[in-house]
N, C-alpha and C positions, 0 to 999 in steps of 0.2 A: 597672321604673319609667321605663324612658328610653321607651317608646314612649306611656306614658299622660300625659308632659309637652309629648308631643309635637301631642297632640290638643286638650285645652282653650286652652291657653295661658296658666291665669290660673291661680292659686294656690285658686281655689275649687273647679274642676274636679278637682286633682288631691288637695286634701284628702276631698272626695265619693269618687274612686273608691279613695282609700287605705280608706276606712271602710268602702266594699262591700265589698272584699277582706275588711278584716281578719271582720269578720259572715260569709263565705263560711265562711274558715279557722275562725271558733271552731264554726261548725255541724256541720261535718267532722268536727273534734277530737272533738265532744259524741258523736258518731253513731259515733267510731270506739271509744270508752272507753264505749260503753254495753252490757251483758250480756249484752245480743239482739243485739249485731250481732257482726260479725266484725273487732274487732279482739285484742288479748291476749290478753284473759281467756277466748277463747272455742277453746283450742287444748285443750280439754280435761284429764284429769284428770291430777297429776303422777305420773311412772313408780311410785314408791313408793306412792301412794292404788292405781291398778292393780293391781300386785303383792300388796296386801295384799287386794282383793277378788279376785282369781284364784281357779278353782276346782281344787284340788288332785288332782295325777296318782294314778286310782285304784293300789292294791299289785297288784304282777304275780301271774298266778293261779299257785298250784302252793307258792306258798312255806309253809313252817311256822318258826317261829319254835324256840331253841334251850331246851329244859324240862328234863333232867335228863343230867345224864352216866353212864354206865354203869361197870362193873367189870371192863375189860374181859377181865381173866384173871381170875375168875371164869367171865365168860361161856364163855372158851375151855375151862377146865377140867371146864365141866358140859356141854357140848355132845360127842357121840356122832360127826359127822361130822368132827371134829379127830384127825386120828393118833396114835397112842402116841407116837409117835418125837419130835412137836412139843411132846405135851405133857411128854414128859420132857427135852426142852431147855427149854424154861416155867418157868424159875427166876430167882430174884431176881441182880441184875448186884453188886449191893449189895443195903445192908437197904432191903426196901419198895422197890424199886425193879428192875422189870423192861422188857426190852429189848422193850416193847410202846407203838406210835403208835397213837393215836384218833381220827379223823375225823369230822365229822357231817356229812349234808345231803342231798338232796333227789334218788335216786336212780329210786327205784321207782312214783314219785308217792304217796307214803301221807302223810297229813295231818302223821304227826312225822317225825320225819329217821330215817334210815337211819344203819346205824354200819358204817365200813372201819377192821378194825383189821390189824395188819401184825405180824408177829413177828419177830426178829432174833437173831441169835450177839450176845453181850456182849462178845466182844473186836473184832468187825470189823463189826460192825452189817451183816452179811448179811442177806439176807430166808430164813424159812424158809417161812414160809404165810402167801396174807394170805385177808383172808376178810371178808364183806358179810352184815351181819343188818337183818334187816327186823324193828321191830315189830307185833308179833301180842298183841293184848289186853294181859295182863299179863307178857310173855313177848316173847322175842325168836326169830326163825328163822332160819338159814342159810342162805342164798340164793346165796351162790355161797363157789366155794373155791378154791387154786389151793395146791399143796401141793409148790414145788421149790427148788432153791436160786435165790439173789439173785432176788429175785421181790419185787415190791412195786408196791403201788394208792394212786390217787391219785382224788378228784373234782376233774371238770372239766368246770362248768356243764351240771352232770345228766347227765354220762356217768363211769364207770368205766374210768377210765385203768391200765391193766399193764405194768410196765414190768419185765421180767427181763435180768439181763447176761447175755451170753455170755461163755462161755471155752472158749478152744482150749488144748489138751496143754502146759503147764508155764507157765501165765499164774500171775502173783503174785493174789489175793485181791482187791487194791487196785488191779489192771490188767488189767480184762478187754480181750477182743478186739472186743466189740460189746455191740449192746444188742438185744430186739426190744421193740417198743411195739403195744397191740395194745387198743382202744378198743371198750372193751361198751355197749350201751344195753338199760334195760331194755323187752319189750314181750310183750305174750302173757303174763305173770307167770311170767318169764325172763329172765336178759340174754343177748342174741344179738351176736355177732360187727359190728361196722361198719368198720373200717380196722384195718391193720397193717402198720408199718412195720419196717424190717430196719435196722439204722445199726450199721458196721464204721468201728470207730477206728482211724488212720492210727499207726504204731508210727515213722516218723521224726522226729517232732515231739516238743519236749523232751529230748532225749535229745545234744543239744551239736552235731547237725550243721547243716550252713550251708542253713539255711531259703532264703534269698533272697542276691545277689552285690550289690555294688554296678555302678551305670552304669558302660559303658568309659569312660576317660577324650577329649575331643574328638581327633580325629586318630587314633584307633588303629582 
């Protein structure tokens, strides 16, 4: 305002260019809050209107979904490639209640899941055998077996995990000396070998001796 009272000099002049201004600014304003142009409203849709019209991440291929649980000692009991010896530890721990885990999921690539079941002693939950059945029609098959002690499988994102303890001459049941791990994948309608690790547990730890010393004291 100070440079436009400095031009007319008269009170007319600068009422005139007060008014062209303010007609500039309201044509701005109009132009800036209209639909078609670019002010606010034209930043597009809110996060949530987006969101809800996103088109959804299609399901990973391979999956099947969870449809009947099995029996599993049943299963073990009528199956031919299960040893005598497992199936006559195959007994209840209690009533209706045997030392047998169930697993399901997606090993072989077959449309329903695959079942890993694992067997175990009743007082020490040792593995005795564990064992991978594939559904076939109305029927289930045996597709792989492992038949030793402390031995037990696991899935792990479409592989067949084995994990057996070791034990060295006068190890307690509950302290083994090691482990091996040893990771199948199915292919060729087969599981084939892919890694195997060895892991030997350290026997000075727990056991009351002096893990770590304190810092020497400054000066000594």
């Amino acid at each position: 305002m100070r440079g436009l009272t400095g031009r007319g000099g008269s009170g007319t002049g600068v009422a005139g260019s007060a008014a062209t201004a303010g007609l500039v600014a309201f044509a701005l304003l109009a132009a800036g809050c209209s639909t078609g142009g670019s002010g606010l409203q034209d930043e597009g849709a809110a996060p949530s209107d987006h969101a809800a019209k996103a088109t959804p991440s299609p399901a990973p291929s391979g999956s099947a979904g969870f449809t009947k649980a099995v029996d599993a000692v049943e299963l073990l009991k009528s199956d031919p490639k299960v040893s005598a010896r497992v199936k006559a530890d195959l007994r209840p721990c209690a009533k209706d209640s045997y030392p047998v885990d169930t697993s399901y999921g997606i090993l072989t690539g077959s449309s329903a899941p695959d079942v890993v079941v694992n067997v175990m002693t009743c007082a020490d939950a040792v593995g005795l055998g564990t064992y991978v059945y594939r559904e076939n029609g109305d029927t289930y098959e045996n597709v792989f077996a492992v038949e030793e002690p402390a031995v037990y499988s696991a899935i792990d994102r479409g592989d067949l995990v084995v994990t057996k303890q070791v034990y060295a001459k006068g190890d307690p049941v509950a302290e083994p000396s090691g482990e091996e791990v040893t990771t199948y994948r199915w292919a060729a309608g087969k599981f084939t070998q892919q890694f195997w690790v060895r892991n030997e547990y350290s026997r000075s730890v727990g056991e009351g001796e002096v893990v770590a010393s304190d810092p020497p004291a400054p000066g000594n």
